[in-house]
C-alpha positions in Angstrom: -71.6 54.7 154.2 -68.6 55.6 157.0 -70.7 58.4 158.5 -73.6 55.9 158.5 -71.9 53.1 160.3 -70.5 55.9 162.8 -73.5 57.3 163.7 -75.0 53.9 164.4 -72.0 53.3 166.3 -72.9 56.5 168.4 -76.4 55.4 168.8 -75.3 51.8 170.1 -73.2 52.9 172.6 -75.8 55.8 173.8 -78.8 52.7 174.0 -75.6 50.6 176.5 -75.2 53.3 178.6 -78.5 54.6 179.4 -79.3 51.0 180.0 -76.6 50.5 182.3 -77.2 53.7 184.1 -80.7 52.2 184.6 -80.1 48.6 185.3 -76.7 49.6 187.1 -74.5 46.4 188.1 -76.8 43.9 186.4 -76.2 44.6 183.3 -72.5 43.9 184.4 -72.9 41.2 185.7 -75.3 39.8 183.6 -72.8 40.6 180.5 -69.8 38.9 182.1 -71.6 35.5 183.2 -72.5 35.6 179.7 -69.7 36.4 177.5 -66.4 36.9 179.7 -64.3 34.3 179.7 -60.8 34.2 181.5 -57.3 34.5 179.5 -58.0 30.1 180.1 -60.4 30.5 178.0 -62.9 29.6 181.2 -66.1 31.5 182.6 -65.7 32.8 186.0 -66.5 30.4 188.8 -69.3 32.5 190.7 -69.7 30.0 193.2 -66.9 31.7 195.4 -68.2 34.0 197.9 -69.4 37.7 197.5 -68.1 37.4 193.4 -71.3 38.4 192.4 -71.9 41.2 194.8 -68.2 42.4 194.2 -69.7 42.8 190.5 -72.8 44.0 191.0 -70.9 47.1 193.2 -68.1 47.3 190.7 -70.4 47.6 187.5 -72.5 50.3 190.0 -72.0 53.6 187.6 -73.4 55.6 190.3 -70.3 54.6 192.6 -67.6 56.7 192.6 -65.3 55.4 194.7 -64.6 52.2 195.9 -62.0 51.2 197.9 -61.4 47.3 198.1 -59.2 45.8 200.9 -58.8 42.3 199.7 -57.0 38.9 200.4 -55.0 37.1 197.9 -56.8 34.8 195.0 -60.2 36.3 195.3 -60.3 36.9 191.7 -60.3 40.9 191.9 -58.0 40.9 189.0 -59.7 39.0 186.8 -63.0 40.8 188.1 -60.8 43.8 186.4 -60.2 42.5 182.9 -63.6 41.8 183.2 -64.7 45.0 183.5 -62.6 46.6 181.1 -63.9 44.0 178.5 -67.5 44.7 179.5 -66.3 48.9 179.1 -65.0 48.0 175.6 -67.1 45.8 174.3 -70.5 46.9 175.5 -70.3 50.7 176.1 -67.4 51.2 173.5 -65.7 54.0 176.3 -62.1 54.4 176.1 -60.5 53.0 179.7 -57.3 53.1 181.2 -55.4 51.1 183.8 -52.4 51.5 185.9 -50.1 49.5 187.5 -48.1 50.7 190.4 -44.9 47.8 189.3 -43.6 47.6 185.6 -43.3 43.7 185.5 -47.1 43.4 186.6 -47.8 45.8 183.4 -46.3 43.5 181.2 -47.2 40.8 182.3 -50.8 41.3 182.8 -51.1 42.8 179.0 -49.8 39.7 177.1 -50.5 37.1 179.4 -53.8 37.8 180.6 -55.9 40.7 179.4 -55.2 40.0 175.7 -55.7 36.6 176.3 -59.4 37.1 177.7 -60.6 40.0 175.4 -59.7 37.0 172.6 -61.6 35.0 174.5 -64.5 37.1 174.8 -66.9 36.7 171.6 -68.3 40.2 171.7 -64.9 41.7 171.7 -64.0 39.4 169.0 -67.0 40.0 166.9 -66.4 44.0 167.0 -62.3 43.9 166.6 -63.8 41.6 163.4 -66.6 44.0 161.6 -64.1 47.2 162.2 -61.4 45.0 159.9 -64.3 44.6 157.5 -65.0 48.1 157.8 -61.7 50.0 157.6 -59.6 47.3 156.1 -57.6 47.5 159.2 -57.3 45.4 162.1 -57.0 46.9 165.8 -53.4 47.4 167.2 -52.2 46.2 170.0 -49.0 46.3 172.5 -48.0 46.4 175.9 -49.3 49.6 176.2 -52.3 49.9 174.4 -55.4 47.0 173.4 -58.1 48.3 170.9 -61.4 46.4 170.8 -63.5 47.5 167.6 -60.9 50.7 167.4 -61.6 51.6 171.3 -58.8 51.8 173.2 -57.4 50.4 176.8 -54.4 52.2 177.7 -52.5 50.2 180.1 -50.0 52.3 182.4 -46.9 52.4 185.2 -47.6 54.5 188.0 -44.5 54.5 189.9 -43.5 53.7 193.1 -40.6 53.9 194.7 -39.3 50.6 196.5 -36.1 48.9 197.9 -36.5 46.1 195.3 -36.5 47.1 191.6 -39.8 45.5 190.0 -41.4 44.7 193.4 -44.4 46.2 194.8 -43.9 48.1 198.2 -47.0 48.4 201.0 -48.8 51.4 200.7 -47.7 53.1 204.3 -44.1 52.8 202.8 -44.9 54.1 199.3 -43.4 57.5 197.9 -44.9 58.1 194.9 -42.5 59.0 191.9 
């Protein structure tokens, strides 16, 4: 029954990523207006300018890199959880995010990104039928969040700055 339920896994997330490599950013989008919801428990307001867009070009799986140059409050990091919910939960692809000060690790994994993935039904519903199925239910710490047994490592990336815990602009950066 295990090898069953693992290749039906397989074939799940081959069906989500062919799809999003046809539909590209709308089937991000689509997915997080539907499901996402904020570590609040809230959807994402998409009434503030160019969200949608940002999300159609960030769920893109053709683009390869994108560089953002953004104000404050725009709602990129939340656009991020987002996304690594949406990578979890519908693709089931291992992810990883860094984070260039240690206080922003820590507090983004307990405070916010756990927060949302409980938020987020789909996420919910797989972390639930791999307890059922393993008798186990996902780990998680500061490090690391598993959604149905896929991981998102969360890492430091190390900067160097005059202040201990504080971010330093990106001309004075030198990396660890």
């Amino acid at each position: 029954p295990s090898h069953d339920i693992g290749q039906e896994i397989t074939k799940e997330r081959q069906r989500a990523i062919e799809d999003w490599y046809k539909y590209g950013g709308t089937i991000f989008l689509d997915w997080a207006k539907r499901y996402y919801r904020t570590h609040e428990g809230q959807s994402l307001a998409w009434n503030d300018p160019f969200l949608e867009e940002f999300f159609l070009i960030c769920g893109n799986p053709w683009v390869e890199r994108l560089i953002v140059e953004k104000p404050a409050q725009v709602g990129y990091t939340e656009s991020l959880i987002a996304f690594a919910a949406f990578f979890l939960g519908y693709l089931r692809l291992p992810l990883g995010f860094g984070f260039e000060e240690r206080n922003k690790l820590n507090e983004m994994s307990g405070k916010r990104i756990q927060p949302a993935f409980d938020n987020c039904e789909p996420l919910r519903k797989l972390s639930s039928q791999k307890a059922k199925i393993t008798d186990r239910a996902d780990l998680n710490s500061r490090q690391s969040i598993s959604v149905g047994g896929v991981p998102l490592n969360l890492f430091y990336a190390g900067v160097k700055s005059n202040k201990p815990g504080y971010q330093t602009p990106s001309v004075y950066r030198d990396w660890e």
